[in-house]
C-alpha angles and dihedrals in degrees: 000000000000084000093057096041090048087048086053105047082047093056093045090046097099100044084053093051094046111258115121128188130252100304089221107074123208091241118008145114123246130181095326106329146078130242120198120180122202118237107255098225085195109058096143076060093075099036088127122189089264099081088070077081083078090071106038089055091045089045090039090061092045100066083040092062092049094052087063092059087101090045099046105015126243089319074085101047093052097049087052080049088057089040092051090050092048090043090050093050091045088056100044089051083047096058104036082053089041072055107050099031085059093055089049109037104027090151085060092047082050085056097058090051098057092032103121086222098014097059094068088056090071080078089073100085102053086046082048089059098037075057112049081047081060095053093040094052094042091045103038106009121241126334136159093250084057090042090051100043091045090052083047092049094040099050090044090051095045082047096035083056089051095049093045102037087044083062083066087064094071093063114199088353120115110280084022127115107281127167092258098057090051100097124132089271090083089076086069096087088050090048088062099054099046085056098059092084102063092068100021092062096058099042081057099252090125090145103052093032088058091039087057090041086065094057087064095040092056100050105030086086098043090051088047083049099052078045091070110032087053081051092054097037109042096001132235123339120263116287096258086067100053100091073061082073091081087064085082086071094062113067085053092040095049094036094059091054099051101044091057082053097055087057094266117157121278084242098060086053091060098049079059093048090058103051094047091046090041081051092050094054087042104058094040092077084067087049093108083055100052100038085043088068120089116258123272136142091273087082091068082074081083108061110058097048081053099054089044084058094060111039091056083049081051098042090048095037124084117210118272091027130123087242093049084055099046080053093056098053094037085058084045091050089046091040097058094039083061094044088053086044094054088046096048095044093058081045099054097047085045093065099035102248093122134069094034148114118256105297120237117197121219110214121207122171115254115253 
């Protein structure tokens, strides 16, 4: 009976926390008519890069979890330990289907390159392997596999910024840097970059970790900039884009977090801290916004700059302290968002409103 009771508040846990699935049901009745949506027989077609965000914000709690063992003892560890091992296997699906997606649908691979957002997302999977050498090196020290994945991460994300930055070269052209393609998920690339030093410091690569950190601390306020001139100019991005605000927690998150790393003062951590915690609060009062739209991957935007989030309140904060509280609840916030995020996610690819293309419903009056 507590099994059924705990399978049931599961199922119910997105639509607690807010987020609802697509309003228009694949069968179903609404307010007098009907609404029937056609089975998508493709579905690997339309695995997009974005779904690498899966594994940053699994990866990403992980190392936040890790960072409260001396908060709540080796329970934590552990759980960073299960986290780690989940974020590993949904990598490794990921990039047999990226495989095998690519062999199938080159022309849809094609797409999300010339995609003026979609593009950034590609991203994704370098910062998911600078990543998964974090966790590696925080959970189970150095070692040669976690030396070898972080140089591969490291290398795809410096070329993955080229590729993406030389686009701004062509201007207005097709492919260039137009208004339109200006969203908060042009920080992605950024985000990458900044991460390279939390692994990159302890295998002994300071040098090239804080190189590459540069790259991200040049552009992270030219791409703020272009944010709100685009704001001011055209005004915000379409709805569907806005879970892609909490990215602006992530370059101070992450910064933070590097830089301590590079050796820099407590202090400058926590002028970092400020501004990612200020951006948190920030972006929250846009939170009915983001949970009334109906679930896709682009909510998994929200989980790694969270967990960014906590892991630099965790790093700065003692325990007992107010700090270290304000750390805890912050990881069980997180936690449960991921969690929410997971649910909602198998849901989702139960039902068949993933992994689609945008659905269109065909409505036909009731009888």
């Amino acid at each position: 009976m507590k099994w059924h009771k705990l399978a049931v508040s599961l199922h119910r846990l997105p639509a607690l926390v807010g987020f609802e699935q697509d309003p228009i049901p694949a069968r179903g009745y609404r307010r007098g008519y009907s609404f029937t949506m056609a089975k998508n027989p493709t579905p690997l077609k339309f695995l997009a890069p974005g779904w690498y965000a899966i594994v940053m914000g699994l990866a990403g709690l992980s190392l936040a979890w890790q960072r409260a063992t001396p908060f709540m003892g080796e329970q934590a560890n552990m759980v960073a330990w299960a986290l780690g091992g989940l974020a590993v296997v949904v990598f490794a699906v990921l990039a047999l289907l990226t495989v095998i997606r690519g062999q199938r649908y080159p022309e849809a691979w094609a797409d999300d390159r010339r995609h003026p957002v979609r593009h950034t997302f590609i991203a994704t999977l370098p910062i998911s392997m600078l990543l998964l050498a974090t966790v590696a090196v925080a959970l189970n020290g150095v070692s040669e596999p976690a030396r070898w994945l972080w140089w591969m991460g490291s290398l795809g994300q410096f070329v993955v910024s080229i590729w993406v930055l030389a686009r701004w070269w062509l201007g207005p052209q097709a492919g260039g840097l137009v208004w339109a393609s200006v969203t908060p998920a042009l920080l992605i690339p950024i985000v990458g970059n900044v991460i390279a030093p939390l692994a990159g410091v302890p295998l002994g690569h300071t040098e090239w970790a804080a190189a590459q950190f540069g790259i991200g601390l040049l552009f992270w306020p030219i791409i703020l900039a272009l944010l709100v001139i685009r704001v001011a100019i055209q005004g915000l991005w379409p709805e569907r884009f806005m879970p892609t605000l909490f990215i602006l927690i992530a370059p101070p998150g992450v910064g933070g977090l590097a830089l301590l790393q590079l050796g820099a003062p407590s202090l400058v951590g926590w002028a970092l801290w400020g501004i990612a915690f200020f951006s948190f609060v920030w972006i929250a009062t846009q939170m009915p916004r983001i949970t009334g739209l109906p679930f896709s991957p682009m909510h998994w935007a929200m989980s790694f700059p969270m967990t960014a989030l906590v892991a630099l309140t965790l790093k700065l904060a003692t325990p007992g302290s107010g700090m270290g509280l304000l750390g805890i609840t912050l990881l069980a916030a997180t936690s449960l968002i991921v969690l929410s995020l997971v649910t909602a996610t198998i849901r989702g690819l139960r039902e068949g409103t993933l992994l689609a293309p945008e659905q269109i419903a065909v409505i036909q009056p009731t009888s």
